[in-house]
Structures are given as C-alpha cells and as structure tokens.
C-alpha positions in Angstrom: 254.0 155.3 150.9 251.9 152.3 149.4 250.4 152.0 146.3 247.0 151.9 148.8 247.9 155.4 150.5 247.8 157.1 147.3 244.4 155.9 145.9 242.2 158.0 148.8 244.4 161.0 147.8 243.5 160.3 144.3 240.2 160.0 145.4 239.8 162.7 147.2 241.4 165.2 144.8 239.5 163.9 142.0 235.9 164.5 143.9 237.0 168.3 145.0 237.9 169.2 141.4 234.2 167.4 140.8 232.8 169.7 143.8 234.8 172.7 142.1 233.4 171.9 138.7 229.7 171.8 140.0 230.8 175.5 142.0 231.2 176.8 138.4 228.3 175.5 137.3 226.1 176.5 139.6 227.7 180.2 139.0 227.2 180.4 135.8 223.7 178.8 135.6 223.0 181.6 138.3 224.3 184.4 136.2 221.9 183.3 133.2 224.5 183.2 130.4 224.8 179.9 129.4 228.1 180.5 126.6 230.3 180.6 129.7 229.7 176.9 129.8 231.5 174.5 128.7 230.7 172.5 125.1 230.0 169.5 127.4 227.8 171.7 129.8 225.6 172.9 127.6 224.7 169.0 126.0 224.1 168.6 129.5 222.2 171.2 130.9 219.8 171.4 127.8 219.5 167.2 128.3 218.7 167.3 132.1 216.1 170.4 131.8 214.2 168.4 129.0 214.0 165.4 131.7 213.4 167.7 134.5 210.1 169.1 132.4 209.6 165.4 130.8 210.1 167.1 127.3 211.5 164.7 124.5 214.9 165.6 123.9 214.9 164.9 120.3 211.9 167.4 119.6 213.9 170.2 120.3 211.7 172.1 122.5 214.1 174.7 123.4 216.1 177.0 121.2 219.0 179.0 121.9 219.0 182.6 121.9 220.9 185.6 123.0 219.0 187.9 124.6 219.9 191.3 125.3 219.8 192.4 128.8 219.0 196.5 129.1 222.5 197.8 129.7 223.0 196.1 126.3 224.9 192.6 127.6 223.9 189.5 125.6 223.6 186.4 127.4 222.9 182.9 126.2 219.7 181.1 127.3 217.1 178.7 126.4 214.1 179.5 125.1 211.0 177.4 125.4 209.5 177.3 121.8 206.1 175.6 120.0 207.4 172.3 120.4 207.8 172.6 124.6 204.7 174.4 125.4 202.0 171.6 123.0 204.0 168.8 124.8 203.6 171.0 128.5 199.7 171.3 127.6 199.2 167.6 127.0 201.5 166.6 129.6 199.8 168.4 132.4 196.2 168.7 130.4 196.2 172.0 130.0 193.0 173.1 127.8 193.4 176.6 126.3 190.5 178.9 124.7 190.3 181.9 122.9 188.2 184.3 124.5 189.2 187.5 122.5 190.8 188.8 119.3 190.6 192.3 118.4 192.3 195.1 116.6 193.3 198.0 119.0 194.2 200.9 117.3 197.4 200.0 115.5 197.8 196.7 117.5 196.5 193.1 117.5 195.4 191.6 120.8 194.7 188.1 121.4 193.8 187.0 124.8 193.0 182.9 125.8 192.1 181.1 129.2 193.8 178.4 130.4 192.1 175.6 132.7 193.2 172.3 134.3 191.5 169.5 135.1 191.8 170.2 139.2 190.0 174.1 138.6 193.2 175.9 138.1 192.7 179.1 136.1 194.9 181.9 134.3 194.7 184.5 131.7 197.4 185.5 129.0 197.4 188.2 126.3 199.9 188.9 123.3 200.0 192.2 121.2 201.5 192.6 118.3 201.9 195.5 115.7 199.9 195.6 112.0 202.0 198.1 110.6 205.7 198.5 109.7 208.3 200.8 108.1 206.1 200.3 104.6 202.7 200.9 106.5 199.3 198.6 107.3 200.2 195.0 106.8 198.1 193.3 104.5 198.1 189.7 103.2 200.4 186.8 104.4 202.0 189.6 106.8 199.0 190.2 108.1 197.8 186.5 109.0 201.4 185.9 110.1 201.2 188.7 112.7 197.7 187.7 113.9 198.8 183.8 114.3 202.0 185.4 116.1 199.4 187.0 118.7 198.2 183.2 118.9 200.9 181.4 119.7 202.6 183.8 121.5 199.5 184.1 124.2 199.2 180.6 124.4 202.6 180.2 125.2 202.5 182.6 128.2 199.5 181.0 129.5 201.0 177.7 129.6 204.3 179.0 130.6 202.5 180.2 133.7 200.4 177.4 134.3 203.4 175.0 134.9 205.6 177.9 137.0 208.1 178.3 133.9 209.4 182.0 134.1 211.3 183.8 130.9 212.5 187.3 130.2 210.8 189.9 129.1 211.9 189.5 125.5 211.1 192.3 123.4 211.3 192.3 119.1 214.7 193.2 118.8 216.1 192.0 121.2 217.2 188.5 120.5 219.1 186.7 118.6 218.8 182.9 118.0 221.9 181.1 117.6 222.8 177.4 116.2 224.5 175.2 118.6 225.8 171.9 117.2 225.8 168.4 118.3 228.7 168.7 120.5 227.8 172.2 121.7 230.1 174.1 120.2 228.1 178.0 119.1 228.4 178.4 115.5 227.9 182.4 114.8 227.4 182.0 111.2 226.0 178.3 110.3 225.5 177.2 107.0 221.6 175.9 105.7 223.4 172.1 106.5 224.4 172.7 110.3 221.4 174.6 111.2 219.3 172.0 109.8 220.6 169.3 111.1 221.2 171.3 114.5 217.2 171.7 114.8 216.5 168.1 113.6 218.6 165.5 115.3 217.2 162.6 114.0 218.5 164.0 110.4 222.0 164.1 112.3 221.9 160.5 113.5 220.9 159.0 110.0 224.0 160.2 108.6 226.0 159.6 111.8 226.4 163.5 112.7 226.7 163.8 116.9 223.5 164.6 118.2 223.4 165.8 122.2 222.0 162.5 123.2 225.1 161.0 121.4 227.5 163.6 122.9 226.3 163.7 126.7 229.2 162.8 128.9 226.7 161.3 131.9 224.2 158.2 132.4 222.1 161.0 134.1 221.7 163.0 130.6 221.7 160.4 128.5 218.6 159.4 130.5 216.6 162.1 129.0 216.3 160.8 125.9 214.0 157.9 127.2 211.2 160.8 127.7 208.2 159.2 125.9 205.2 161.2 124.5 202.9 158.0 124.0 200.2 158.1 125.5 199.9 156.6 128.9 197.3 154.0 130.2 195.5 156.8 132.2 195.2 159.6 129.4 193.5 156.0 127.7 191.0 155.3 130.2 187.8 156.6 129.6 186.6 158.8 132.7 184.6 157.1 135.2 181.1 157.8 135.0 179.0 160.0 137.6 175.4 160.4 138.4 172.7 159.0 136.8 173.0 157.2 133.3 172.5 159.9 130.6 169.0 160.3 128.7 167.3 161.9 126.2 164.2 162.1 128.4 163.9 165.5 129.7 163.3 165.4 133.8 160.9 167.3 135.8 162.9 170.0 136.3 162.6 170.6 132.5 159.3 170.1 132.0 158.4 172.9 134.9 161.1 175.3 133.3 158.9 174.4 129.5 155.9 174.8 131.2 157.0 178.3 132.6 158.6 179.6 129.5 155.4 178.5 127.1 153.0 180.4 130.1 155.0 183.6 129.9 155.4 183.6 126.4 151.7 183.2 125.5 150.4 185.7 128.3 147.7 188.0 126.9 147.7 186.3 123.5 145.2 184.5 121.3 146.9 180.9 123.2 146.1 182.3 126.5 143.4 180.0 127.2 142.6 176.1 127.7 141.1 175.2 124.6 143.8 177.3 122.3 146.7 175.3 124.6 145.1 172.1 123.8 144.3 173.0 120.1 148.0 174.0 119.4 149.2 171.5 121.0 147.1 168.7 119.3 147.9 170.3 115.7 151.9 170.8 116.5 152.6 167.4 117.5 150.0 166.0 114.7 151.7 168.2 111.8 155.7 168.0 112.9 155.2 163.9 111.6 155.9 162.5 115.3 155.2 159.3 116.2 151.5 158.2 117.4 152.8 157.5 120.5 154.3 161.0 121.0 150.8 162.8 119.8 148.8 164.4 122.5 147.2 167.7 123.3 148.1 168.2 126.9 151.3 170.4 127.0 152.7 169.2 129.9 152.6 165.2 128.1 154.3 166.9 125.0 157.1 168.4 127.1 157.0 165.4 128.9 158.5 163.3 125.5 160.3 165.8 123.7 164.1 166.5 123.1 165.9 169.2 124.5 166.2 170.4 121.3 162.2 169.4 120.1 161.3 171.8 122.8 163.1 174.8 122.1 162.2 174.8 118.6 158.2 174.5 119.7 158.6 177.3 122.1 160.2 179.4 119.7 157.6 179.0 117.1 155.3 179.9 119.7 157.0 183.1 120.9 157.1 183.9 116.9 153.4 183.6 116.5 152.8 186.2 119.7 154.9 188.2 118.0 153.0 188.6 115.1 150.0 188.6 116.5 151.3 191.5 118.4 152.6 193.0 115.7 149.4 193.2 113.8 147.6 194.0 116.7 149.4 197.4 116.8 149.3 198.1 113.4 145.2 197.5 113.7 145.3 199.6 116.7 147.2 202.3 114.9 145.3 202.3 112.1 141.7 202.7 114.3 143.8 205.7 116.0 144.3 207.4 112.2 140.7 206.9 111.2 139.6 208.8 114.4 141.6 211.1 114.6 140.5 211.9 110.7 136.8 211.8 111.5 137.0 214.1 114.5 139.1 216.7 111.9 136.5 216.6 109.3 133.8 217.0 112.1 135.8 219.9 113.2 135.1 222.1 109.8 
C-alpha cells in the first residue's frame, strides 16, 4: 500500500476520534458537571458561551461554582455573576426598576420590573434574611443584605428576559472554586492565583496564561474580539415622532384647566364672572409675568401658561376654597352654639 492509501485512513481515524471527542462532550455538558472536562474543555466551553451571549471574555462574567444537587452530589458549573447580567441589560436594552422594598417579618424583599424596548415585560423578586446566629443585623450587615436583595432580583429578571436558566441555588449550597488560566481547578488557591484567576488582564501583564491565551481553537479564541463599545445605533439619537415638542399647552389642556378651575371653585366666593375675571387679572398681574401674558379672561391665561404655571395657579385656587370653606364652618358652627345657648337660657 502507497504512501497515498494511508493518508484517507489517517484521515478518517483522526475525524472519528474528533466525532468521539465531541460524543463526550456533549455528555458531559448534558450531565451539568463541568470537572469531568478536560483542562482544555473548560478554556473552551467558558470562551464559546461568552461569544454565544456576546459577553467579553476578559470581564469574567461567569464564575465557577460547585453546586450541590439535593442527593448531596456537587457538580461544576458556571455561574452568571454582576459582570454578565450589566453587560446582558445594555446588550439587549433591558431597563430595570424598583417597584418594592419591604421588610417582611424577618425577611427582606425586593422586587423590580424589567421592560424592553419592543413591550416585553417580567417581574423578579429576592428575599433575603435580617437576622443570623447573633440576632437582627444591624450596620454594614444590614445594608449588605438589603443590596444582596438588589442585585440578586435584578439578576433574575434579566436572567429571564434573555431565556438564561440556573439552579435553584440556595445559601449553602455552593461553593466557588478558582480555575486557572489553563483550566486546571485549584481547591485551595492562594490570594496570587485567585487574583489573577478573576482578573486576566493582571495575568497577561506579567505573562501568566489567561483562557484566551490557552484556547486550543480559532473558534474560541474568537471570543475574545466581543467588544462592549458602543455601536453606531445605541449612538443615534431616536428618530423623532409627532408634532415638534412645545411648551404651549394645546386645546386639550386648556379644556381639562378650564374643567378643573370650574369644579374647584363651584359654590365658592370665585363662583361668578366678575370674581373669575378679578382673580385672574390680579394672579397674572402679581406673579411678575410678562405684559404680554397679563389678561383677565381665564381661558387666555391657560391659553399661555406652562404645564407647570398652571398647576401651581389651580392649586392656589383649590387652597383658597379651602379656607374659605373652612371658615365658613367654623362661622356656621359658631351661629349653631350661640343658638342653641339662647334657646337654653330662654328655657329657665
């Protein structure tokens, strides 16, 4: 046999111990426990899920943790941390709010809302404990517990909004592990490798391996070109809709004005033409407007004030009925006393 016949053997054998290889992989991804891959697998498989998510590699958004399964088995996996879910919120422009913080009992709830730009909507809450073995927490345990609450909901909301999935991890329960540049687990890490396991850039000063300098394949290497700039659409301002804003209130405002002065002023003192006008002469006179805004029809005066010039107007006005009210009742009350003093002394 010729030199040539061997080379498709060669071939051949060489892409079914590739095939078995994936097999393996595949397995062992499927099982969840990511220590029964190889060094080289996991530089891999951390590299390719940052590209597949469009994380930056050298960010570390994903720690390694064991996490306890309920019969007690640990297994290896990744765990999306701070880092992954701020760059998943800008990526897919996620806007979070906090709708509720409360103490429940012995418990901290914080609940936020999570919106996207095409009406998408979801809800996550995180509870956490504000006592320990030594009691209430108070001080920097305390804030540290109620920040925890933070994070942590925001980090299930956005989790959720991109279709990321995790265990349900309990306190307890894990254990985070350091996994050098190689990756090669180191159960007990001194200060150096875990630093300069979490900050790779620190590594590739001093010439340490890194996972982007380790990865065995174009494809993962490839992950490291995920960019967080900013991109030319996030730059360009939103096209603009509708009419051209303005400070001039429309029709629509002056009617809803118009209705709120009307029911505000009903069986008062300004419940007549000539008080209307006489207000509204001495308000826009007194508040140092402009001559050209000065006027004693109300429905002009709506017609060139602010937003905000009319709701302080009409709440002056709704104070004054107030009052007027007010002393109204106390006169009436007092009349009430007197008589009902004259009809006792009347009675002896």
């Amino acid at each position: 046999m010729t030199s040539d016949d061997a080379a498709p053997t060669t071939s051949l054998a060489l892409t079914e111990r590739e095939q078995a290889g994936l097999a393996a992989l595949d397995d062992v991804l499927g099982s969840g426990d990511l220590a029964r891959l190889s060094n080289a697998q996991r530089v891999g498989h951390y590299l390719r899920l940052c590209r597949s998510l469009g994380l930056n590699p050298l960010s570390r958004p994903f720690d390694w943790i064991y996490f306890k399964d309920p019969d007690g088995t640990e297994k290896l996996t990744l765990y999306a941390n701070q880092s992954a879910t701020a760059q998943l919120r800008r990526q897919h422009h996620i806007r979070v709010e906090l709708v509720r913080r409360e103490v429940v009992g012995e418990l901290f709830v914080c609940e936020v809302k999570a919106t996207t730009p095409d009406g998408r909507v979801d809800f996550a809450s995180k509870y956490v404990p504000l006592t320990n073995k030594y009691g209430r927490l108070t001080g920097s345990y305390l804030s540290n517990a109620m920040m925890k609450a933070e994070t942590g909901a925001k980090r299930r909301v956005t989790l959720s909004m991109v279709g990321l999935s995790e265990p349900p991890i309990e306190d307890g329960a894990v254990r985070r592990v350091t996994i050098d540049g190689t990756g090669r687990i180191i159960e007990q890490p001194t200060d150096t490798e875990r630093y300069l396991a979490e900050h790779p850039r620190a590594a590739a000063v001093i010439g340490e391996p890194t996972y982007e300098t380790t990865a065995e394949s174009d494809e993962a290497v490839d992950a490291v070109a995920v960019s967080q700039a900013a991109t030319t659409e996030e730059l360009t301002p939103p096209s603009r809709t509708g009419p051209r804003p303005s400070l001039r209130p429309t029709d629509d405002d002056v009617k809803r004005w118009l209705g709120a002065w009307f029911a505000a002023v009903k069986g008062s003192s300004l419940d007549s033409d000539d008080e209307r006008h006489r207000y509204v002469e001495q308000w826009t006179a007194s508040e140092g407007w402009p001559q050209g805004k000065r006027t004693d029809s109300l429905r002009t005066a709506f017609a060139r004030m602010t937003e905000r010039e009319a709701g302080d107007f009409l709440a002056h006005v709704r104070a004054l009925v107030e009052d007027e009210q007010r002393a109204n009742e106390e006169a009436l009350g007092a009349h009430n006393r007197g008589v009902a003093e004259e009809d006792d002394e009347g009675a002896f």
